[in-house]
C-alpha positions in Angstrom: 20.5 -5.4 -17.4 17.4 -3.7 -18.4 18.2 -0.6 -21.0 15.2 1.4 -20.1 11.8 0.9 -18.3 8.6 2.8 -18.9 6.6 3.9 -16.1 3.3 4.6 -16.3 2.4 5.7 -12.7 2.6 9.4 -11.4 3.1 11.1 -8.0 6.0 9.8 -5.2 6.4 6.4 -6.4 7.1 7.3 -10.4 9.8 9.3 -8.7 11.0 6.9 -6.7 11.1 4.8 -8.8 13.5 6.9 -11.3 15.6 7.8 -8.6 16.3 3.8 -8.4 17.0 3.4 -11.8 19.4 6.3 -12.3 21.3 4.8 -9.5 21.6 1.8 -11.3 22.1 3.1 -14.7 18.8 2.3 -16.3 17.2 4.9 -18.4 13.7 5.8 -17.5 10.6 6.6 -19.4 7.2 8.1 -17.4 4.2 8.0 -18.7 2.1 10.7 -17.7 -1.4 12.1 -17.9 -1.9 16.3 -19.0 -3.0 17.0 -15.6 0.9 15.7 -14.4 2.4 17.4 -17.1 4.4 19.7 -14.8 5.4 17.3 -12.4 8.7 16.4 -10.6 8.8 12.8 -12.2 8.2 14.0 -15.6 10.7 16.5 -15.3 13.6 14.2 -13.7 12.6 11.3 -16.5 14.8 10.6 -19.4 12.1 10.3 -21.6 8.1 11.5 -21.0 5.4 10.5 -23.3 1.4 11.9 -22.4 -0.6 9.0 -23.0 -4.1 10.8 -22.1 -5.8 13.7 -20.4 -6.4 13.6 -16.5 -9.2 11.1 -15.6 -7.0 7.9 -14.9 -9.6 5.9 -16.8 -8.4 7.5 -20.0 -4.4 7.7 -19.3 -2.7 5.5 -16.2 -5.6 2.7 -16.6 -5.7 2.6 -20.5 -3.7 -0.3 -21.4 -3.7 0.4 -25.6 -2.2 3.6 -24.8 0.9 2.3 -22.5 1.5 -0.1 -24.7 1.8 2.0 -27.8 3.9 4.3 -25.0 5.9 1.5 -24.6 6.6 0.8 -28.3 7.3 4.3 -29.4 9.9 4.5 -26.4 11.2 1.2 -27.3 11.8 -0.2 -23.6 12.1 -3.4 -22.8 10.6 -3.4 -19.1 7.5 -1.9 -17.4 7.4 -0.8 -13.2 3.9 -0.4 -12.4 4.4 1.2 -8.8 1.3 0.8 -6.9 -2.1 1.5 -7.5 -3.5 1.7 -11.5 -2.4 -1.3 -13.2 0.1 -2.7 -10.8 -2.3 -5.5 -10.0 -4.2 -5.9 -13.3 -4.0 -9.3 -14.5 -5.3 -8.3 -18.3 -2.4 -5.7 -18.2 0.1 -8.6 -17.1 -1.0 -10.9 -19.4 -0.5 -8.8 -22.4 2.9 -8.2 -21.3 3.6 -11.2 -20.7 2.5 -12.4 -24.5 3.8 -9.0 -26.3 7.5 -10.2 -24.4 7.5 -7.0 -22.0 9.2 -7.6 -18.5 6.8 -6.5 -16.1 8.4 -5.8 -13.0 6.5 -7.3 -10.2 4.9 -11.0 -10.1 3.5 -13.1 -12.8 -0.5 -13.1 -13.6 -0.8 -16.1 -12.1 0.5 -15.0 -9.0 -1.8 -12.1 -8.9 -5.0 -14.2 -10.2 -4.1 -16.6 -6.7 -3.7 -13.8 -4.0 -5.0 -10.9 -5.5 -8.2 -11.8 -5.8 -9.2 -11.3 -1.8 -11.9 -14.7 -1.9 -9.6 -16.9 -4.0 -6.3 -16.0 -1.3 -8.2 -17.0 1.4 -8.8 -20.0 -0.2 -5.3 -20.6 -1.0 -3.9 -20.1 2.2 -6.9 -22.3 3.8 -5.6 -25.1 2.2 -2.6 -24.3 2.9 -3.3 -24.4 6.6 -2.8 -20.9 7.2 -4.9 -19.5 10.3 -7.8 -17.3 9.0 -10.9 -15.9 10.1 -14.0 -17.2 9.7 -15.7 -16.0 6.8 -18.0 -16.7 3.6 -17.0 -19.7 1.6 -16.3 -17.8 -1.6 -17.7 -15.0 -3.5 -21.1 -14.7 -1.9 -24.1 -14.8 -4.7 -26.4 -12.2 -3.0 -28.1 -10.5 0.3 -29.3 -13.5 1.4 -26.5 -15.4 1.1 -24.6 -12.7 2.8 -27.2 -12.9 5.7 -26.9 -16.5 6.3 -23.2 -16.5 6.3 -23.1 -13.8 9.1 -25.8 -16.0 11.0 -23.2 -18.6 10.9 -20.4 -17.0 12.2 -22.3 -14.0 14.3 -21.6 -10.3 13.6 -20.0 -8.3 13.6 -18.7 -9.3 10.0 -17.0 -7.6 7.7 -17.8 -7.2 3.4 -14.8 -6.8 1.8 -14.9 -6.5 -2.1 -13.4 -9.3 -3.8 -10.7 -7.5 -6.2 -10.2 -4.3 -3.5 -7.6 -2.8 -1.5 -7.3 0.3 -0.2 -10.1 0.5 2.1 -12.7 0.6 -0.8 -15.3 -1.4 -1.2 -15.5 -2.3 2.4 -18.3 -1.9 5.2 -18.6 -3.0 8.9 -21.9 -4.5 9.2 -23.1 -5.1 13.3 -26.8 -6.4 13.0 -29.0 -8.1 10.2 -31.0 -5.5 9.3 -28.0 -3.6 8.4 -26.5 -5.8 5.6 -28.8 -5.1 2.9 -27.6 -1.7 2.6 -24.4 -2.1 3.2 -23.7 -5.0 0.8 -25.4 -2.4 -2.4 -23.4 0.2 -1.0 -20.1 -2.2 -0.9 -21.3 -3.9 -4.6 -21.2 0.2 -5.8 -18.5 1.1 -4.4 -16.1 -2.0 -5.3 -17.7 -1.5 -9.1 -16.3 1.8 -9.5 -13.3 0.9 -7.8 -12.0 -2.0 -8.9 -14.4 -3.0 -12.3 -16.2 -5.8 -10.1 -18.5 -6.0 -7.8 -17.9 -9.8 -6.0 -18.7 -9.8 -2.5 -17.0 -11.9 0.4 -17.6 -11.7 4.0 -15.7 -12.3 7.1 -15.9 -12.0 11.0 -14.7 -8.2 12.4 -12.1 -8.6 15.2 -12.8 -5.6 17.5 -9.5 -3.9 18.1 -7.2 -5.6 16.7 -3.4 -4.7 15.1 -2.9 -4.9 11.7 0.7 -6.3 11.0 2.2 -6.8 7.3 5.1 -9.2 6.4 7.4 -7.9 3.5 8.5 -10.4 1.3 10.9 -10.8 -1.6 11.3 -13.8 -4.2 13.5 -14.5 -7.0 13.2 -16.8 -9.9 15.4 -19.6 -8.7 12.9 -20.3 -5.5 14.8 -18.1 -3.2 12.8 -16.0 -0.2 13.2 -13.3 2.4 11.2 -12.0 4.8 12.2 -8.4 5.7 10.3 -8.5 8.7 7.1 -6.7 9.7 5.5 -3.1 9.5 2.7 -2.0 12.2 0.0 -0.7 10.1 -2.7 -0.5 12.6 -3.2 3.2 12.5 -5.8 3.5 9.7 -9.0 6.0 8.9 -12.1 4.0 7.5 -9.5 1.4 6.4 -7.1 3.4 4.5 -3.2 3.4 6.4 -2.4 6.8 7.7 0.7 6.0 10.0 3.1 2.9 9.3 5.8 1.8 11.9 8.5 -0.7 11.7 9.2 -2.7 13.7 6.0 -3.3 15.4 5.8 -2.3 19.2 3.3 -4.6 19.8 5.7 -7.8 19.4 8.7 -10.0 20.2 11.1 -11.6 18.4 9.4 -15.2 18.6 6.3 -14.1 17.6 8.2 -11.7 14.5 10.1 -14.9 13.3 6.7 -17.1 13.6 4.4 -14.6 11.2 7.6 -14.2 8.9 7.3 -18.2 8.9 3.8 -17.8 7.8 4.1 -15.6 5.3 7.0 -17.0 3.4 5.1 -20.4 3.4 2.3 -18.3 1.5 4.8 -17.1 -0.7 6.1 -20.5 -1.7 2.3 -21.7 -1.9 2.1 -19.8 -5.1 6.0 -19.6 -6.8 5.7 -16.0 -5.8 8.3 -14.0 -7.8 9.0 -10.2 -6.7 8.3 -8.0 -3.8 5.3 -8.4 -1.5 3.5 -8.5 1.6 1.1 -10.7 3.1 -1.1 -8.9 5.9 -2.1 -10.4 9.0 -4.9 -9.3 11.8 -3.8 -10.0 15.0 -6.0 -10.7 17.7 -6.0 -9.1 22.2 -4.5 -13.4 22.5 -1.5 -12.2 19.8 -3.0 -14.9 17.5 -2.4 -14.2 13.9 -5.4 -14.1 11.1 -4.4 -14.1 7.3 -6.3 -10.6 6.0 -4.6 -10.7 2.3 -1.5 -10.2 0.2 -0.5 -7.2 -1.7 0.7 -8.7 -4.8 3.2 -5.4 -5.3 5.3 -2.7 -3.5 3.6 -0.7 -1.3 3.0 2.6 -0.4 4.4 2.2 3.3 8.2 0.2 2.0 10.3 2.9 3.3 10.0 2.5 6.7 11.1 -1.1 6.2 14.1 0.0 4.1 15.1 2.4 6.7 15.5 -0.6 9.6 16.9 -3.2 7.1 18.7 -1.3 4.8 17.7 -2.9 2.1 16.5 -1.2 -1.2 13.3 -2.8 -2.4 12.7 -1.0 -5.2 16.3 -2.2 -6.5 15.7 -5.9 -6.0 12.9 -5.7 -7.8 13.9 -4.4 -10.7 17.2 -7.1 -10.5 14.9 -10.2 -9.9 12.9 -9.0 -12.9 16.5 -9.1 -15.0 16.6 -12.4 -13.8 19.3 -12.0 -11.1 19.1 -14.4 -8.1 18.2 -12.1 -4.3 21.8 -10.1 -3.0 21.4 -11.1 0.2 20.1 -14.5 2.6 18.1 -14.5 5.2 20.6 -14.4 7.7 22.1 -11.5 6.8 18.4 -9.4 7.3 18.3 -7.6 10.6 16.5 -4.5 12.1 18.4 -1.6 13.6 16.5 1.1 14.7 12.8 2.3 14.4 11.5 3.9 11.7 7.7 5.9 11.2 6.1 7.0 8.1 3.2 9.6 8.1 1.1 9.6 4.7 0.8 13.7 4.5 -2.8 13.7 2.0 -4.4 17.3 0.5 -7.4 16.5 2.9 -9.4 18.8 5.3 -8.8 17.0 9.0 -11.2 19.9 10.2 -13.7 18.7 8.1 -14.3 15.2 7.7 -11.0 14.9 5.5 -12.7 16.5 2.7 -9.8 16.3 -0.5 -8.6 19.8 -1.3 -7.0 19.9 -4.6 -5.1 23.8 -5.7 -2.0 25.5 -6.0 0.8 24.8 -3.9 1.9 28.7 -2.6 4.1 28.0 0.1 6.6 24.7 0.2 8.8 24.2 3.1 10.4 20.4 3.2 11.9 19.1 6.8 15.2 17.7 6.9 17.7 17.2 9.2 19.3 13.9 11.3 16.9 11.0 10.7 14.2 12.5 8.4 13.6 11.2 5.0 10.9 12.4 2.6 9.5 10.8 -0.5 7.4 13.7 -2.3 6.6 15.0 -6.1 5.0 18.1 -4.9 6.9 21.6 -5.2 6.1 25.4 -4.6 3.4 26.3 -7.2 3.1 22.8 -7.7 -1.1 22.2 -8.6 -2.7 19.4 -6.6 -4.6 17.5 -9.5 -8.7 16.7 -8.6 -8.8 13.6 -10.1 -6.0 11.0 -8.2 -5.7 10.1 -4.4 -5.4 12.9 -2.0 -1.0 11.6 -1.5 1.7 14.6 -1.0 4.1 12.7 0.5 4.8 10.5 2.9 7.1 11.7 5.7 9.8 9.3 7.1 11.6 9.7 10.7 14.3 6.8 12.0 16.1 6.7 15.4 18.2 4.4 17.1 14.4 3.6 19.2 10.9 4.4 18.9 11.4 7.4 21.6 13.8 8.7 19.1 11.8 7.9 16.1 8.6 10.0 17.4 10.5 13.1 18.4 12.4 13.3 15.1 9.2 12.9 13.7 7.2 15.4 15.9 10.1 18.0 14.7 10.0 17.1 11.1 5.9 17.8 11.2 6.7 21.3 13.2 9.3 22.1 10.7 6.8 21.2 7.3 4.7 24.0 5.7 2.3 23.1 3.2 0.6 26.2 2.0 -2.8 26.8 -0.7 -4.2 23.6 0.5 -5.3 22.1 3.3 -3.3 19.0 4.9 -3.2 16.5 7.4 0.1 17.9 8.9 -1.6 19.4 11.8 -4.0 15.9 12.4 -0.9 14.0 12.9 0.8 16.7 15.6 -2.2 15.6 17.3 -1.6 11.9 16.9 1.9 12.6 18.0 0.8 14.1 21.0 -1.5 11.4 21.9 -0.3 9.3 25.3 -1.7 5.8 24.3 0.0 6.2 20.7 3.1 7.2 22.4 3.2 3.9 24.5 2.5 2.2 21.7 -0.7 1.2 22.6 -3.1 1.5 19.8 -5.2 -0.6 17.2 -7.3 -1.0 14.2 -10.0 2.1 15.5 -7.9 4.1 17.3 -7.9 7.0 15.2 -11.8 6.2 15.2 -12.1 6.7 18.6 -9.7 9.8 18.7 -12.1 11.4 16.2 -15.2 10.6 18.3 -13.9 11.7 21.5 -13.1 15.2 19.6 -16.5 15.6 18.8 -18.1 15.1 22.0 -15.9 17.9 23.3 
């Protein structure tokens, strides 16, 4: 058993991540920028150290600094949440050789899928359906041009080392691409500290449908089943849904079958998913695996009952999975909404401030992972995330009104949210039949503008 684990992450997942190890009697240590000096994970920690000012670049992405933070505190493990360094390879490596337990997979893992060009490789070879694309990191313009020749827009430049929806651009005729692949090449620089380009055919429409995965040192696997994250805004997930209304138990056990033989492919050791587009024929596309927990896990707890957080923490002491795959079932329906500090009136614009007025839903069915708090100050210089709003029912019908209630019954005052975007969403009749896609909120947006 671990004694204490640093974690040098901030918002909802630093405190989720506490909460985890206080149940299971780990102490905690967070390391935290000055701009999150007064925040609720830094206050609920056992121990808080500052390891630099607000600009991530100089505290949660400065690798010296959390390893001195982890010397002074003497712990003996590191969670990375998401985001920052959870899928640096350096920052693994150096754990690896200093002797620190980092809690999520090896580098080597993460060199194999999270690399966006190199997974599609792997899983190529591995005779995993994908779409066509580029072979590889594409050298320039040109070679970018030829590539979408071959397999005919629209394509799709994804940067090689993204995630998030950065570093990404739709690209529908050839005259297009030259812009779009500098803008992409910025754009994944400042992102991600690399700019490699790779390029594959756009599927109109489709849904976007992610496999969560666990795997322990002794070769053991689980698929927990899938999470419907088709409801994104230029790429980045706005409303997660498990389990998918779009599918059937035959085709749920043949994508888990997929995904757990990508996990094999690679000895993968911890949680994560592996991310499939599927196609109008219910054909499934390998898009990428997220080589770490993810924002949206909570709605796949909820149906499985299963904490994530916990298992990884005991397959990083070592400990062989709690559970076999037999014993993994869904009950219910669960939907997360990711409540941000944007303007929907006007074009999602991020409004940092002053919390002034916090009202939290509860009641039957609602869950709600959150660091913010009245007075609470919205910091300019991380992701736009509040919280992300949970609602299970015994069905989807059940699900959405519990969810429709928790939204009417949240008040987020001082800054502007997306609480009143998603009453919309909520209200929508296509969404409520479960019929949306990759776009949908897209089109929503465009057909509000015309009005």
């Amino acid at each position: 058993m671990f004694n204490k684990i640093l974690i040098p992450n901030r918002g909802e997942i630093a405190l989720r991540i506490i909460r985890a190890c206080k149940e299971l009697g780990i102490k905690t240590v967070i390391a935290h920028s000055s701009a999150d000096r007064d925040s609720l994970p830094v206050q609920y920690a056992d121990e808080r150290i500052c390891i630099g000012p607000g600009e991530s670049l100089e505290s949660y992405l400065n690798i010296p600094h959390i390893l001195s933070a982890i010397e002074a505190s003497d712990a003996d493990a590191v969670h990375p949440g998401y985001g920052f360094l959870a899928e640096s390879i350096p920052f693994v490596e150096v754990c690896e050789a200093s002797h620190i337990t980092f809690i999520g997979p090896t580098a080597e893992s993460i060199k194999l899928m999270g690399d966006k060009s190199l997974a599609r490789q792997t899983v190529r070879e591995n005779r995993i359906p994908i779409l066509p694309g580029s072979n590889g990191i594409l050298k320039n313009v040109k070679e970018a041009k030829e590539a979408a020749r071959q397999i005919k827009y629209p394509v799709i430049l994804k940067a090689s080392g993204g995630g998030g929806g950065r570093g990404m651009r739709v690209v529908h005729t050839e005259s297009e691409m030259e812009s779009a692949y500098l803008a992409c090449q910025q754009e994944a620089k400042v992102a991600f500290d690399k700019s490699d380009l790779y390029l594959e055919k756009y599927l109109e429409r489709p849904r976007h449908i992610e496999v969560q995965i666990l795997g322990d040192c002794f070769g053991n696997y689980l698929s927990l089943w899938e999470r419907d994250c088709s409801l994104q805004r230029r790429h980045q997930k706005l409303i997660e849904e498990s389990p998918s209304p779009l599918i059937n138990q035959r085709f749920r056990k043949k994508l888990a079958k997929l995904a757990l033989k990508i996990a094999k492919s690679v000895h993968y050791i911890s949680a994560g998913t592996i991310e499939f587009l599927v196609d109008g024929n219910l054909s499934p596309h390998f898009l990428e695996m997220n080589t770490r927990v993810q924002v949206e896990h909570p709605v796949t707890e909820l149906v499985t009952n299963i904490d994530i957080i916990k298992e990884q923490i005991r397959i990083a002491e070592g400990e062989k999975l709690s559970i076999k795959q037999k014993e993994v079932s869904i009950s219910g329906v669960a939907i997360e909404c990711r409540i941000n500090a944007e303007d929907s009136e006007n074009d999602f614009l991020p409004s940092p401030g002053k919390i002034t007025q916090y009202l939290p839903p509860g009641g039957p069915g609602i869950r709600l992972d959150t660091h913010i708090h009245q007075g609470y100050t919205v910091p300019a210089y991380y992701d736009s995330l509040l919280a992300k709003l949970i609602s299970y029912g015994k069905n989807r019908d059940e699900a959405i009104s519990r969810m429709q209630r928790a939204l009417d019954e949240m008040v987020i005052e001082g800054i502007k949210t997306t609480i009143p975007f998603y009453k919309k969403i909520f209200s929508n009749p296509l969404y409520l039949k479960g019929k949306y896609y990759v776009g949908f909120i897209e089109t929503i947006l465009e057909n509000e503008n015309e009005k």
